[in-house]
N, CA, C and O atoms as a GROMACS GRO file, in nm:
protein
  304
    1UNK      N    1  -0.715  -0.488  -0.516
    1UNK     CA    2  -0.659  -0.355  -0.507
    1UNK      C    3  -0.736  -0.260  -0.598
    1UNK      O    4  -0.762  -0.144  -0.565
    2UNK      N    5  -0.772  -0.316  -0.717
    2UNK     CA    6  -0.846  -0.188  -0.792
    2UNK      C    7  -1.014  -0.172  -0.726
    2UNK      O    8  -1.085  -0.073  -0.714
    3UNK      N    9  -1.029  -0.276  -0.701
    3UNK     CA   10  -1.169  -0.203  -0.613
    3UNK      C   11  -1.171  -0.108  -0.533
    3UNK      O   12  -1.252  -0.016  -0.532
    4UNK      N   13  -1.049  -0.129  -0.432
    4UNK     CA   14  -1.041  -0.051  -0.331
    4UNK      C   15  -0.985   0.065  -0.405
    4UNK      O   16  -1.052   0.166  -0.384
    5UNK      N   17  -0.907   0.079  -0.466
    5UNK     CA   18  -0.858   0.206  -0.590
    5UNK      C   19  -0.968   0.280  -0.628
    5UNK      O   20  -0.990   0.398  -0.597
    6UNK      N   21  -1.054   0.187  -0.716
    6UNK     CA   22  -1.158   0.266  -0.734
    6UNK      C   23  -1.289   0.302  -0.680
    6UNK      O   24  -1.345   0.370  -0.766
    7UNK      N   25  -1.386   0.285  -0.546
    7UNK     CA   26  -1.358   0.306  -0.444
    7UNK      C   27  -1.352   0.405  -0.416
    7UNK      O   28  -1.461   0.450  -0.382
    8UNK      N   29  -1.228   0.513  -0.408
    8UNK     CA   30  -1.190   0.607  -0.372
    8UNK      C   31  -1.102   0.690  -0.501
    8UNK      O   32  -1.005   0.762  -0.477
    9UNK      N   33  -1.159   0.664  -0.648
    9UNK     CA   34  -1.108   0.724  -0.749
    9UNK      C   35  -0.932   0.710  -0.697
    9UNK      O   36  -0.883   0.812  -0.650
   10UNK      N   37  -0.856   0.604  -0.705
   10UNK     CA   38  -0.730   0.660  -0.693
   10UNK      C   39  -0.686   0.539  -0.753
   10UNK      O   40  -0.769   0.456  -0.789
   11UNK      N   41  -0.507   0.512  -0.774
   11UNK     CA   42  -0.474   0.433  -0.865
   11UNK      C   43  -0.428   0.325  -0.795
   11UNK      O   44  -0.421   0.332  -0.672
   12UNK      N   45  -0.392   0.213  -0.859
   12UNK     CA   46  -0.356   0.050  -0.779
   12UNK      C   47  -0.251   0.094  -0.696
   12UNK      O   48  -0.250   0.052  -0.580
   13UNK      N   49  -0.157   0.178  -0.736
   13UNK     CA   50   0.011   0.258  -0.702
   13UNK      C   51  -0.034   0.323  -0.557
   13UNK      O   52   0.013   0.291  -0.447
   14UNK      N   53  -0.119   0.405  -0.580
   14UNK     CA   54  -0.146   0.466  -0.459
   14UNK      C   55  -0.244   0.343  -0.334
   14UNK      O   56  -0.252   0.358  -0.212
   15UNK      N   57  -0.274   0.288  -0.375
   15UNK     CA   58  -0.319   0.197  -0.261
   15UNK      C   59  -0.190   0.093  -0.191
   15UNK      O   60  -0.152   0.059  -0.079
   16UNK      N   61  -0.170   0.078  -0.276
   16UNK     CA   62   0.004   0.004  -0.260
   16UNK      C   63   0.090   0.106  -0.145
   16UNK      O   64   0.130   0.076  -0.033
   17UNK      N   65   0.100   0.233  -0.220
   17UNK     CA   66   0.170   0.326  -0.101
   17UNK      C   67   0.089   0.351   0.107
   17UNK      O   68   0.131   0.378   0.219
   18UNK      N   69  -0.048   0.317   0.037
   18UNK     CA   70  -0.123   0.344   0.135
   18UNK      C   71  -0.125   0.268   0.203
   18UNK      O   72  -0.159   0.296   0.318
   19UNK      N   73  -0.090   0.127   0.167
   19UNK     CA   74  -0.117   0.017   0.239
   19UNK      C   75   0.028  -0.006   0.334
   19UNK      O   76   0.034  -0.052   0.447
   20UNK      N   77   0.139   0.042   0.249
   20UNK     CA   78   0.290   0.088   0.319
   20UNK      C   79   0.298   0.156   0.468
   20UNK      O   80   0.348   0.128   0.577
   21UNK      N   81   0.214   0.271   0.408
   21UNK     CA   82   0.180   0.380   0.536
   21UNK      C   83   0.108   0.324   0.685
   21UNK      O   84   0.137   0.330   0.804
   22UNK      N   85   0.007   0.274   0.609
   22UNK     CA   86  -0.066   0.186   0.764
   22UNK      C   87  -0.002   0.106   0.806
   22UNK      O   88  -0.073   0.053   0.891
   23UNK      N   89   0.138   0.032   0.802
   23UNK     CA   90   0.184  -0.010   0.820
   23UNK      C   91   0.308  -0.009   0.890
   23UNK      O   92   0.393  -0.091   0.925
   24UNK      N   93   0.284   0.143   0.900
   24UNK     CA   94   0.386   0.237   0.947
   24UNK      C   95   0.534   0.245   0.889
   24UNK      O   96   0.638   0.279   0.945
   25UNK      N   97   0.511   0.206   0.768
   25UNK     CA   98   0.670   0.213   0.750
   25UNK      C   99   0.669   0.404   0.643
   25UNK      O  100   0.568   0.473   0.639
   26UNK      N  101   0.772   0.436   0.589
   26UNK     CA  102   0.755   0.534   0.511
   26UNK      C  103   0.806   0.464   0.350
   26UNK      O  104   0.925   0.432   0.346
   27UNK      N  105   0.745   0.446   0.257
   27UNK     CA  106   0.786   0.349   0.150
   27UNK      C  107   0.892   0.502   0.063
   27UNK      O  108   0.864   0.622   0.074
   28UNK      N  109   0.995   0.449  -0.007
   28UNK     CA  110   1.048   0.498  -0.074
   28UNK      C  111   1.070   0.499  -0.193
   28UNK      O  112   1.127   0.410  -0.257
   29UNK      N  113   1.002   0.656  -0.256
   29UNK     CA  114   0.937   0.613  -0.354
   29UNK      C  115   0.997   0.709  -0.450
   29UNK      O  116   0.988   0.830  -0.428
   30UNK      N  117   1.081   0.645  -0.596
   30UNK     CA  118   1.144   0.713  -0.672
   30UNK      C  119   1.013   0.750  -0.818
   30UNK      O  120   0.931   0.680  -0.877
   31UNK      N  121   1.039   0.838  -0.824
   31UNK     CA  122   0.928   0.937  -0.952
   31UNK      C  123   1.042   0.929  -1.056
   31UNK      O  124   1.156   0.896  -1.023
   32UNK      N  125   0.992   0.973  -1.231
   32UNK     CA  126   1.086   1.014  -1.259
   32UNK      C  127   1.049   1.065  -1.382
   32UNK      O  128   1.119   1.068  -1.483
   33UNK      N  129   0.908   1.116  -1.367
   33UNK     CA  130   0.821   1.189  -1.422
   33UNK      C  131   0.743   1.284  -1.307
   33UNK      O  132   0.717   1.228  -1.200
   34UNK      N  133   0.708   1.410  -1.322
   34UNK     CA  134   0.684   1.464  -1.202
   34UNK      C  135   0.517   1.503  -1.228
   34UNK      O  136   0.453   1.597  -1.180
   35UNK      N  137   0.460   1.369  -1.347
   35UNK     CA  138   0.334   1.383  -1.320
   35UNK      C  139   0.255   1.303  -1.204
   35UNK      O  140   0.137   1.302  -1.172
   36UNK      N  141   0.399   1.219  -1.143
   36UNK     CA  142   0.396   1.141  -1.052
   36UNK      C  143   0.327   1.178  -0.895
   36UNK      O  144   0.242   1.134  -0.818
   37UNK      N  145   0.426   1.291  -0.905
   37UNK     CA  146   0.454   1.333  -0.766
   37UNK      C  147   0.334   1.373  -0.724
   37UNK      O  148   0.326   1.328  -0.610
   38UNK      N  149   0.196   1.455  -0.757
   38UNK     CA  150   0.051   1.453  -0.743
   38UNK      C  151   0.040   1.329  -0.678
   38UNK      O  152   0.038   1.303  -0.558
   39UNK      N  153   0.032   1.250  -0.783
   39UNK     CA  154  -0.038   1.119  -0.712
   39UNK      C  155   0.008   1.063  -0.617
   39UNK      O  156  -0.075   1.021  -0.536
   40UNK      N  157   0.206   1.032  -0.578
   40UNK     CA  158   0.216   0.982  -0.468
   40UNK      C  159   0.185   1.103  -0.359
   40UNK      O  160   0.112   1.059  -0.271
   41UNK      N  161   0.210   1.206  -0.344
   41UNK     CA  162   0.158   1.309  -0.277
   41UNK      C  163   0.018   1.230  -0.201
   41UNK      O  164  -0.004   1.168  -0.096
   42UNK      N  165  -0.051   1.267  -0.307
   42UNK     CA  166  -0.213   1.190  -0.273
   42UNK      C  167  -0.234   1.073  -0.220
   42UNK      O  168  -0.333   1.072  -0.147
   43UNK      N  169  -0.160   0.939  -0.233
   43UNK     CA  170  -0.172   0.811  -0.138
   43UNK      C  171  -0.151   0.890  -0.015
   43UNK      O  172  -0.233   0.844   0.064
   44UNK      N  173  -0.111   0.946   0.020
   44UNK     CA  174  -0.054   0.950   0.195
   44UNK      C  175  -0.186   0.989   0.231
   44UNK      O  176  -0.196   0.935   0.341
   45UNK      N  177  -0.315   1.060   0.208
   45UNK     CA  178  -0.438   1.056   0.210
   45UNK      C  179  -0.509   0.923   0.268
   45UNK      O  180  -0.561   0.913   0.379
   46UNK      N  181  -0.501   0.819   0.165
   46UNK     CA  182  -0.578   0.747   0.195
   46UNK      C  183  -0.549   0.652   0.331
   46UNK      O  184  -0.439   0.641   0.385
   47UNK      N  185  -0.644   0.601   0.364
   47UNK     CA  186  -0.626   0.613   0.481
   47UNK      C  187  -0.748   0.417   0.478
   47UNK      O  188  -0.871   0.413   0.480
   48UNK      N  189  -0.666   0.309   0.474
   48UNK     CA  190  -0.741   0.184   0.464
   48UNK      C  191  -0.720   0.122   0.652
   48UNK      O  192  -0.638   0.140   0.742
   49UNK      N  193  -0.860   0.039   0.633
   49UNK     CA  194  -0.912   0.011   0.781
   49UNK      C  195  -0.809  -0.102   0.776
   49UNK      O  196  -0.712  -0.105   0.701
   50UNK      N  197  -0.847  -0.195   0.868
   50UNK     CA  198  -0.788  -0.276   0.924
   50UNK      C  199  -0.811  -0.408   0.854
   50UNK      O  200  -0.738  -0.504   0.825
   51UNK      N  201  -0.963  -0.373   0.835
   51UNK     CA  202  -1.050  -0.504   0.774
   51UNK      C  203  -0.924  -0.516   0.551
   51UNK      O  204  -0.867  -0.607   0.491
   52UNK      N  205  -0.943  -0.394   0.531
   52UNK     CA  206  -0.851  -0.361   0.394
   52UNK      C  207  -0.737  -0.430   0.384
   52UNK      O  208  -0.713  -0.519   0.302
   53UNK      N  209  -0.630  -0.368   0.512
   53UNK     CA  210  -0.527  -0.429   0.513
   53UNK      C  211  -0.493  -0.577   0.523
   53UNK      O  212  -0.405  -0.634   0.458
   54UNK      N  213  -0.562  -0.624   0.597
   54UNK     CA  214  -0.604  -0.785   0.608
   54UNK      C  215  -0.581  -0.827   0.539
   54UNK      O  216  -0.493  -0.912   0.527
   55UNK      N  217  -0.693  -0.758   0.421
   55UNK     CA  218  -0.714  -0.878   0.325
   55UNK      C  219  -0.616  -0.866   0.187
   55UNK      O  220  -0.617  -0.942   0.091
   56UNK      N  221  -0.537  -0.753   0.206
   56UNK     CA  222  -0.451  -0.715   0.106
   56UNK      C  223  -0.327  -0.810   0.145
   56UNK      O  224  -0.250  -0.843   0.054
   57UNK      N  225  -0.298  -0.867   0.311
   57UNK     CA  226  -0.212  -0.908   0.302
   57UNK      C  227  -0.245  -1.061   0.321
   57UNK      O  228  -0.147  -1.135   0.329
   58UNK      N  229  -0.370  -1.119   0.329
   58UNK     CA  230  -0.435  -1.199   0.297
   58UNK      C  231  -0.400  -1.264   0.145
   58UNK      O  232  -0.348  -1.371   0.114
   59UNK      N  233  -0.452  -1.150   0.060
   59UNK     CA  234  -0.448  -1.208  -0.091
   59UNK      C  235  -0.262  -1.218  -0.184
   59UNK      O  236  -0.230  -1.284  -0.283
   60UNK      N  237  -0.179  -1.123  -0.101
   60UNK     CA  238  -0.008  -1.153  -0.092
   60UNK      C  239  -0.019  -1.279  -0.102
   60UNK      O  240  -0.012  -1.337  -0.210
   61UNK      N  241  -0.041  -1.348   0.029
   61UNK     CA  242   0.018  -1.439   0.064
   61UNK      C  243  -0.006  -1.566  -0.042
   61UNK      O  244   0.085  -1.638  -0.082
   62UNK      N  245  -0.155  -1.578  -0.083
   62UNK     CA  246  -0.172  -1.663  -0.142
   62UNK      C  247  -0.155  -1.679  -0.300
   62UNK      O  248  -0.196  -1.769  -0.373
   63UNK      N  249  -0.081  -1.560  -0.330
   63UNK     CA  250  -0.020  -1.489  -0.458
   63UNK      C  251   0.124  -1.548  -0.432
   63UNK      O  252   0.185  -1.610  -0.519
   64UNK      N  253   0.172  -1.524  -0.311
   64UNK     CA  254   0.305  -1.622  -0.306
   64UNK      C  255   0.399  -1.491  -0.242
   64UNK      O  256   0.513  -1.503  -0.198
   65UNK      N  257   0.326  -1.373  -0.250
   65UNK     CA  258   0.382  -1.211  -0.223
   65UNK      C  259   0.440  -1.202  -0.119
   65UNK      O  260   0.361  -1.160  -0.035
   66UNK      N  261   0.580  -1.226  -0.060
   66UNK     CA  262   0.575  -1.218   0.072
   66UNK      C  263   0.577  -1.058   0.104
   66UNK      O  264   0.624  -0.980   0.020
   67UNK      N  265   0.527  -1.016   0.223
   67UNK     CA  266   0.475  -0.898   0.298
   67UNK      C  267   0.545  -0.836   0.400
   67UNK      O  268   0.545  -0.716   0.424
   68UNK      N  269   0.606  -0.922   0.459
   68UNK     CA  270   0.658  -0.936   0.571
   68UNK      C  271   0.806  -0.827   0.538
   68UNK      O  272   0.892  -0.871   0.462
   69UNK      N  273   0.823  -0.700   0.596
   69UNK     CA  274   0.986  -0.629   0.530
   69UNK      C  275   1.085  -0.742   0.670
   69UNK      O  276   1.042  -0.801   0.770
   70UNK      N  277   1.192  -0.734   0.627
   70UNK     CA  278   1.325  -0.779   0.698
   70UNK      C  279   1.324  -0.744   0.852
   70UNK      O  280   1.326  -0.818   0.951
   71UNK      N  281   1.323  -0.593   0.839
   71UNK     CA  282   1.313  -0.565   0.963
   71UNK      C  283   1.235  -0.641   1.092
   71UNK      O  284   1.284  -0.650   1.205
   72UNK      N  285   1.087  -0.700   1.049
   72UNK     CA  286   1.014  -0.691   1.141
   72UNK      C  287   1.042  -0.823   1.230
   72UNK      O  288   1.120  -0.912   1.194
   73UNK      N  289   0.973  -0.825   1.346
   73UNK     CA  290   1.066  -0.967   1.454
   73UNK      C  291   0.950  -1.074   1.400
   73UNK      O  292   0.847  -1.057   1.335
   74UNK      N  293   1.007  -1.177   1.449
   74UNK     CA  294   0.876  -1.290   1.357
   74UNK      C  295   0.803  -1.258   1.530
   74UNK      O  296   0.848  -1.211   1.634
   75UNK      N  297   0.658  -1.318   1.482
   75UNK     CA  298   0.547  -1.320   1.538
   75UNK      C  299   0.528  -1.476   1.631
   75UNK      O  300   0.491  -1.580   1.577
   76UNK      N  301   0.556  -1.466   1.750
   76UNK     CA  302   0.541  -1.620   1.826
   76UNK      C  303   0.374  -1.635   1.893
   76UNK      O  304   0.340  -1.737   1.952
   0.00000   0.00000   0.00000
């Protein structure tokens, strides 16, 4: 994640949000400092390929991270 962060000058937080977005969900995201709000503002910008996402949810998995939200139907 910080490669890809930095990369594109932006923070681990905002790739995290970004990686939410391609994913189509809308992540919900509480600030509570409003030096915040810039930066999540700014993830909705970035904009990671396919090959990114992969491997972000690639390296989850083997972190133990599950990825997968509730909602989604399992995959047959």
């Amino acid at each position: 994640m910080k490669e890809m962060a930095d990369k594109r000058n932006a923070t681990i937080s905002q790739i995290a949000i970004a990686w939410a977005i391609a994913k189509n969900t809308l992540p919900i995201i509480g600030v509570t400092q409003t030096k915040y709000i810039a930066e999540t503002v700014a993830a909705a910008t970035i904009s990671l390929n396919s090959e990114e996402t992969t491997l972000l949810e690639n390296l989850a998995a083997k972190t133990g991270v599950d990825t997968k939200g509730a909602w989604e139907n399992p995959m047959y």
